[in-house]
KOLDRENTOR-352018 format. One record per residue (C-alpha): x, y, z; residue in one letter; residue number from 1. Coordinates in nm, 2 decimals, padded with zeros to 4 digits, always signed. Layout:
REC     xx     yy     zz residu num
REC      X      Y      Z      a NUM
...
end
This chain:
REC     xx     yy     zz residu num
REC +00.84 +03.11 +04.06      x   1
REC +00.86 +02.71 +04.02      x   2
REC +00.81 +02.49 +03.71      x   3
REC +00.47 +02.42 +03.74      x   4
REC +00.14 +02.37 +03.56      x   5
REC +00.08 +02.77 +03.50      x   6
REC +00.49 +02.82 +03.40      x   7
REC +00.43 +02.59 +03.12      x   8
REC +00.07 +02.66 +03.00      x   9
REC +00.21 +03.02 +03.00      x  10
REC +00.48 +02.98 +02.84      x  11
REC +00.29 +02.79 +02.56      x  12
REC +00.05 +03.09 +02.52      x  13
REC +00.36 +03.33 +02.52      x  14
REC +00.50 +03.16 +02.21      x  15
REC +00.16 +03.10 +02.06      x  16
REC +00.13 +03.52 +02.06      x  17
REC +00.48 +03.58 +01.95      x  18
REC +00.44 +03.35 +01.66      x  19
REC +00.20 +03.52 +01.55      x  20
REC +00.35 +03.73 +01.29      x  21
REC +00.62 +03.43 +01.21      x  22
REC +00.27 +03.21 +01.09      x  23
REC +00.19 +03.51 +00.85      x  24
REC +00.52 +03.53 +00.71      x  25
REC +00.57 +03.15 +00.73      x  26
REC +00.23 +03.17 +00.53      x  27
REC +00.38 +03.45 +00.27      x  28
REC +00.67 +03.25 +00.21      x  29
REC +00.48 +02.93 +00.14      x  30
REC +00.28 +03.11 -00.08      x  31
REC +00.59 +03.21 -00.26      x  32
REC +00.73 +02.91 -00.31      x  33
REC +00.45 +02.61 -00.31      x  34
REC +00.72 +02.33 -00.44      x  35
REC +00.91 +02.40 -00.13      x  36
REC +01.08 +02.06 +00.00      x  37
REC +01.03 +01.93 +00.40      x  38
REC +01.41 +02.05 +00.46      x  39
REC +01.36 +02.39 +00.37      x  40
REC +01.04 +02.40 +00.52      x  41
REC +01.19 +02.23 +00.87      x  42
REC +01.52 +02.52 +00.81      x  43
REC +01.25 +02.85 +00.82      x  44
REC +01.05 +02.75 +01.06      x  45
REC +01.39 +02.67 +01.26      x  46
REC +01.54 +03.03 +01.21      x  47
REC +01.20 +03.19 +01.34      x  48
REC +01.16 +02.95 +01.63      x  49
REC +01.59 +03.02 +01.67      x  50
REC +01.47 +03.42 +01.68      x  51
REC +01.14 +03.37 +01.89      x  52
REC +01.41 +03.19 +02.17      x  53
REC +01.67 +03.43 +02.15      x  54
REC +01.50 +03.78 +02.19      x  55
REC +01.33 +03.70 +02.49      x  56
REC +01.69 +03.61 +02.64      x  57
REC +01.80 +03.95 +02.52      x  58
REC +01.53 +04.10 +02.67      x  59
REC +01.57 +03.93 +03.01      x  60
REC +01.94 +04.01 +02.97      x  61
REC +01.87 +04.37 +02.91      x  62
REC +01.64 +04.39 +03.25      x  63
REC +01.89 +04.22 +03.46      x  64
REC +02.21 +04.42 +03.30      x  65
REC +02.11 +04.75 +03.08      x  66
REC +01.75 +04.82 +03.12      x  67
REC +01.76 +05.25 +03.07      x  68
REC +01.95 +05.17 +02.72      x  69
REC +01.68 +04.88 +02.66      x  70
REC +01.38 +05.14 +02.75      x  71
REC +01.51 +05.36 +02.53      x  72
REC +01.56 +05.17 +02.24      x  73
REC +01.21 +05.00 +02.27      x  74
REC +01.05 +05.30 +02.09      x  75
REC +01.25 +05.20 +01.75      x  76
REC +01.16 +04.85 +01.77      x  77
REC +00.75 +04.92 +01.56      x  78
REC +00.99 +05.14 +01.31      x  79
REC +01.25 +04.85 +01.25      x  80
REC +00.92 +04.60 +01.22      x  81
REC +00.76 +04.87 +00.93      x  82
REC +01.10 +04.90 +00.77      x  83
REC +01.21 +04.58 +00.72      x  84
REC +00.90 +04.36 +00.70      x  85
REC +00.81 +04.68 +00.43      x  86
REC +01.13 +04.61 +00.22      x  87
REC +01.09 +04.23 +00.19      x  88
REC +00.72 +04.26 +00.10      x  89
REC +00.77 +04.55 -00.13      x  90
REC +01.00 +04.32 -00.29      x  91
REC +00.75 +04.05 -00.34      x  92
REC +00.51 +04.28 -00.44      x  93
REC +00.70 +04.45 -00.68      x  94
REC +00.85 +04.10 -00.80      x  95
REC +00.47 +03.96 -00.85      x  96
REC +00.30 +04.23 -01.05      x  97
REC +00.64 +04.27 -01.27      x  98
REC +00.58 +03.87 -01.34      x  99
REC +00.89 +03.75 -01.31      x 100
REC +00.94 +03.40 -01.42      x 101
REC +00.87 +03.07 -01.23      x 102
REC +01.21 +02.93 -01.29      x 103
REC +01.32 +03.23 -01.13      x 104
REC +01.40 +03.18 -00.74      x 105
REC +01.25 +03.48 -00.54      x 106
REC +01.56 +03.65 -00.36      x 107
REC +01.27 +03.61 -00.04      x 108
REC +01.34 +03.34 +00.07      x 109
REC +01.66 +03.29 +00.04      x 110
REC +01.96 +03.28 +00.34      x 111
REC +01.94 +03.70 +00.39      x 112
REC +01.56 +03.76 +00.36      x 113
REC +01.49 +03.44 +00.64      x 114
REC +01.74 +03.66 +00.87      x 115
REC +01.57 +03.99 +00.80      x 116
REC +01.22 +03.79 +00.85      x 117
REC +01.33 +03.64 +01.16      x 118
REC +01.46 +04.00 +01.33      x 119
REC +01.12 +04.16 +01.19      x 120
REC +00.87 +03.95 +01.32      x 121
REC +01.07 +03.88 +01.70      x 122
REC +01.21 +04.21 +01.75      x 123
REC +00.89 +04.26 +01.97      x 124
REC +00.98 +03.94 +02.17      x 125
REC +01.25 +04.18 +02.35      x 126
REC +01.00 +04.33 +02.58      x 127
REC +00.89 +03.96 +02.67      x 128
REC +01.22 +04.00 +02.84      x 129
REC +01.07 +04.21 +03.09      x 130
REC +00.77 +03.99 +03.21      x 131
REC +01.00 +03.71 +03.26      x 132
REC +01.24 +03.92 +03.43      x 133
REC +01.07 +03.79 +03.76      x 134
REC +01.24 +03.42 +03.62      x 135
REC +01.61 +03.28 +03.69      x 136
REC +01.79 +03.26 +03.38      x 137
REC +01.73 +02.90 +03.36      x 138
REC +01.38 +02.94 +03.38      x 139
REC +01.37 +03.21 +03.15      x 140
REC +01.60 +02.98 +02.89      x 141
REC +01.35 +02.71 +02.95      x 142
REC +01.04 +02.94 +02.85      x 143
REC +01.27 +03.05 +02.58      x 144
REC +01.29 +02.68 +02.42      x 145
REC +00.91 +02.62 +02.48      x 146
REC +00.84 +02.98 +02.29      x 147
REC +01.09 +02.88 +02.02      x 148
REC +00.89 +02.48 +01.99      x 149
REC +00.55 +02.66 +01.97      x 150
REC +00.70 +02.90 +01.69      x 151
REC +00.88 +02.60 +01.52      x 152
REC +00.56 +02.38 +01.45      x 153
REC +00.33 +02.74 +01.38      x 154
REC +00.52 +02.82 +01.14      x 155
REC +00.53 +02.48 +00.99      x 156
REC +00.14 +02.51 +00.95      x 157
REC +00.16 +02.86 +00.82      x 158
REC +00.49 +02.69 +00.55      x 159
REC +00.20 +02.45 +00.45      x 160
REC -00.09 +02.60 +00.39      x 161
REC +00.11 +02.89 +00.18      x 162
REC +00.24 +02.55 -00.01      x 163
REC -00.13 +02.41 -00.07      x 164
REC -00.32 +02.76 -00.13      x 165
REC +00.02 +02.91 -00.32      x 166
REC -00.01 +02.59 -00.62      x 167
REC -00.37 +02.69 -00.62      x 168
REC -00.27 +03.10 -00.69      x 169
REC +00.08 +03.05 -00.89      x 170
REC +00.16 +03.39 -01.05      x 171
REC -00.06 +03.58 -00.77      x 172
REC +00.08 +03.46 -00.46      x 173
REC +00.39 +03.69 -00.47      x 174
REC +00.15 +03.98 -00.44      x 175
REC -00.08 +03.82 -00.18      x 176
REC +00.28 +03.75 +00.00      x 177
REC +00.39 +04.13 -00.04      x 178
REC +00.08 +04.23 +00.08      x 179
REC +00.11 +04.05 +00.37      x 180
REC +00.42 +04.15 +00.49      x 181
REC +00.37 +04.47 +00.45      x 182
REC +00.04 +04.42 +00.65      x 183
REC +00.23 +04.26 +00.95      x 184
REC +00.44 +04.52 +00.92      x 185
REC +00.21 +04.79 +00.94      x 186
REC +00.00 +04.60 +01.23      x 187
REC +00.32 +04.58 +01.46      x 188
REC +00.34 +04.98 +01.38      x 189
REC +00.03 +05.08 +01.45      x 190
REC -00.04 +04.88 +01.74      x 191
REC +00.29 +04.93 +01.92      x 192
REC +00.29 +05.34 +01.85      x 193
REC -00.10 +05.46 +01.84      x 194
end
């Protein structure tokens, strides 16, 4: 395989898929939090982009070093997805229809929740790992930090229109957030195990 055309174009589309999920979160979260500043903004979509880069690694790592351990784990990885993308939209949900205050800031999105986010929606970016396994490892880093670029500025788009539709929803958008979570969730689920 060489750096071509086709290794970038596909790359790009790789990170377009995985990001995916990251949007609708990103999206969730904006809707949380519609007064969210640039920095913030700039610091989420970082951490998913940071997670988008680093699972397909592990995943390539895993082919080239442990790949009966990696097959074997693969079957958790819709369960983790469902459980954790559940608890942090249960949260929301439970948070939006108890009415918490605006003042209040929504343990969602705060340092813990981002990590949680991050390792929910890119968990399925470890089996990217095995169609790059083909790839050197810096060729494989190098679609890594092209995945992790398309992620960064998807999610950015997804952080702004939750901003602009979440002003627009105020007390609501912590359910329509919950909701989708637990949607994405339950999408990774369903599609990875039926």
């Amino acid at each position: 395989m060489s750096y071509s055309f086709v290794f970038f174009l596909n790359s790009a589309l790789l990170g377009v898929g995985l990001a995916m999920d990251a949007f609708s979160v990103s999206l969730a979260n904006g809707l949380h939090e519609p007064k969210m500043r640039v920095r913030k903004m700039c610091g989420i979509a970082g951490i998913f982009g940071g997670f988008q880069a680093f699972m397909p690694m592990a995943g390539w790592l895993c082919v080239h070093t442990i790949v009966e351990s990696f097959r074997s784990f693969e079957k958790f990885i819709p369960w983790i997805a469902l459980i954790l993308l559940g608890y942090i939209g249960g949260s929301m949900l439970i948070n939006g229809i108890r009415g918490t205050g605006e003042e209040e800031e929504f343990s969602g999105i705060g340092l813990k929740a981002l990590f949680i986010q991050g390792v929910a929606t890119s968990i399925d970016a470890l089996s990217v790992g095995f169609t790059i396994a083909n790839y050197d490892w810096l060729m494989a880093l190098v679609c890594s930090v092209i995945i992790a670029v398309v992620t960064f500025f998807i999610c950015m788009a997804g952080l702004s229109l939750g901003k602009r539709f979440g002003t627009r929803l105020s007390n609501k958008a912590d359910i329509l957030g919950g909701v989708i979570l637990i949607a994405i969730g339950l999408e990774i689920f369903i599609s990875n195990v039926l």
